[in-house]
N, C-alpha and C positions, 0 to 999 in steps of 0.2 A: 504494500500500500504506500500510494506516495503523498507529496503534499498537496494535492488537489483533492479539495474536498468535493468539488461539483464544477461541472461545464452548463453557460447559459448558452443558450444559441435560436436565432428565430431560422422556423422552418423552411421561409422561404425570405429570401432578403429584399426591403424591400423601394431600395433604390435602382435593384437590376434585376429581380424578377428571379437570381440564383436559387435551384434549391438545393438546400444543406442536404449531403449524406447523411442523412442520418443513423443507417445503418453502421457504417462508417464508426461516426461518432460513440454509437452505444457499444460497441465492441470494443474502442477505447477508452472509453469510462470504464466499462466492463475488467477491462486490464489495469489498472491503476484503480480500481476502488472508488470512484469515482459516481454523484450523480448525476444525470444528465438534465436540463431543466430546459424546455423547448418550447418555443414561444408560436405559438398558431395563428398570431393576430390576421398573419399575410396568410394562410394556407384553408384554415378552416371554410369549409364551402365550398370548395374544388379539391381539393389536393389530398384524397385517403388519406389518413395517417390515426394510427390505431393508440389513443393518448394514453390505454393501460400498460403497456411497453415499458414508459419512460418513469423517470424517479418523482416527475412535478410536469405538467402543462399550465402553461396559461393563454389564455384568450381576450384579448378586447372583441366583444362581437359585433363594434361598429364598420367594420371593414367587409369582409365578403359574407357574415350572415346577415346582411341587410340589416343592423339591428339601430340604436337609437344610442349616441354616446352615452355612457354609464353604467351599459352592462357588461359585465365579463365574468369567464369562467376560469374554475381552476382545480384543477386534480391533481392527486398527492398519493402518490404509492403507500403502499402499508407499512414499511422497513422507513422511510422520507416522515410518516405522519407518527410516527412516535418518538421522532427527533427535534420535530418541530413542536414550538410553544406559541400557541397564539397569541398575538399583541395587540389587535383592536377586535379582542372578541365583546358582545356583546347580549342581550337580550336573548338575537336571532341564534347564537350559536349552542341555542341549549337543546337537549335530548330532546323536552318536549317545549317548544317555545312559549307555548302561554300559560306552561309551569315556573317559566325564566324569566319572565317579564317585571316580577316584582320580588323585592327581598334578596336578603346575600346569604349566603353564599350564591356568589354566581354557579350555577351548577351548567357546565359542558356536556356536550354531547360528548361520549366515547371514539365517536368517526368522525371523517372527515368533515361534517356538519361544524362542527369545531371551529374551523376557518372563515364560517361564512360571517358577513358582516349585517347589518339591517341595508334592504334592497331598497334601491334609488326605485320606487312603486314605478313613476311613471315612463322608466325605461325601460322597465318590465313588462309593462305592454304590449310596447311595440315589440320587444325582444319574441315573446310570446308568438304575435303573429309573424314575424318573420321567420322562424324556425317551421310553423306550419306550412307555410307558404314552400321555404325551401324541401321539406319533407312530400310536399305535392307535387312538386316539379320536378323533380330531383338534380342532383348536383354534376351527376356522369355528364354532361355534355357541355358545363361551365367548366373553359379554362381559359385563364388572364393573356393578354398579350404582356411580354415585359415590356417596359419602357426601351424609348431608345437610344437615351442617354448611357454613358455609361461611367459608373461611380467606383470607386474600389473596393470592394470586398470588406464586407467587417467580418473579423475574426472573433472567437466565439470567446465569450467574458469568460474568464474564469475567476474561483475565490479559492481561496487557500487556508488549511486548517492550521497555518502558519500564527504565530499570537497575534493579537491586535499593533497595530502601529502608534506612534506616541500619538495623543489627544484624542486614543478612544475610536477610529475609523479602523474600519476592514483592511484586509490587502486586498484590495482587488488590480489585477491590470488586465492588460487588451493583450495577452501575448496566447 
């Protein structure tokens, strides 16, 4: 195991339309111990990709699932979600939420429920019907053109299980 604690990487980049190996990548997390944490903003809606796989997914669903800025998802493997400690949990994130709503101890859900925050209602909505909508049409015959510009490649963030840096920041770099 080495000092990489986890690789971020978006699945599809999206100044030029690249998409990440992912395959690639998991097999190299895979070898160094590593999680993988892949970002679907640009892919979700066209581009398969099976988000149980990976260590963490995230999504803004205002990009290709037609959605209404504010919504977004996020998935957390099982081995990822008993490492992680929720920071703006909330109300929403208890077992039964209208047992959570009043009184302390804040009581948590056990799963990934945990993470959720209280939902922006009126992006939810829209969010709501645009998943129907793409659910009805289906997505097999949506694919993007990239742009035509051409930008350089971002390489994949990584963090490191390295100690924190003086005044309390992460290591992170772009290498």
């Amino acid at each position: 195991m080495g000092d990489t604690a986890g690789v971020a990487v978006s699945a599809v980049q999206s100044a030029t339309g690249e998409i990440a190996d992912l395959d690639a990548l998991e097999s190299a997390c895979a070898r160094h111990g590593a999680d993988l944490v892949v970002d679907l903003t640009q892919s979700a809606g066209w581009l398969d990709v099976h988000a149980g796989r990976f260590a963490a997914t995230v999504c803004g669903a205002y990009k290709w699932l037609l959605s209404p800025r504010g919504s977004a998802f996020l998935t957390v493997g099982p081995e990822l979600a008993q490492r992680l400690r929720p920071l703006a949990a909330n109300w929403f994130a208890g077992d039964d939420v209208w047992q959570s709503t009043y009184g302390l101890p804040l009581r948590l859900a056990t799963h990934a429920r945990r993470f959720d925050v209280s939902p922006a209602w009126h992006s939810w909505v829209g969010t709501e019907a645009s998943l129907r909508y793409l659910h009805r049409i289906g997505t097999g015959h949506c694919t993007p053109t990239p742009p035509t510009w051409h930008a350089p490649s971002r390489r994949p963030r990584i963090w490191s299980r390295a100690p924190p840096r003086p005044g309390g920041a992460g290591a992170v770099s772009g290498a």
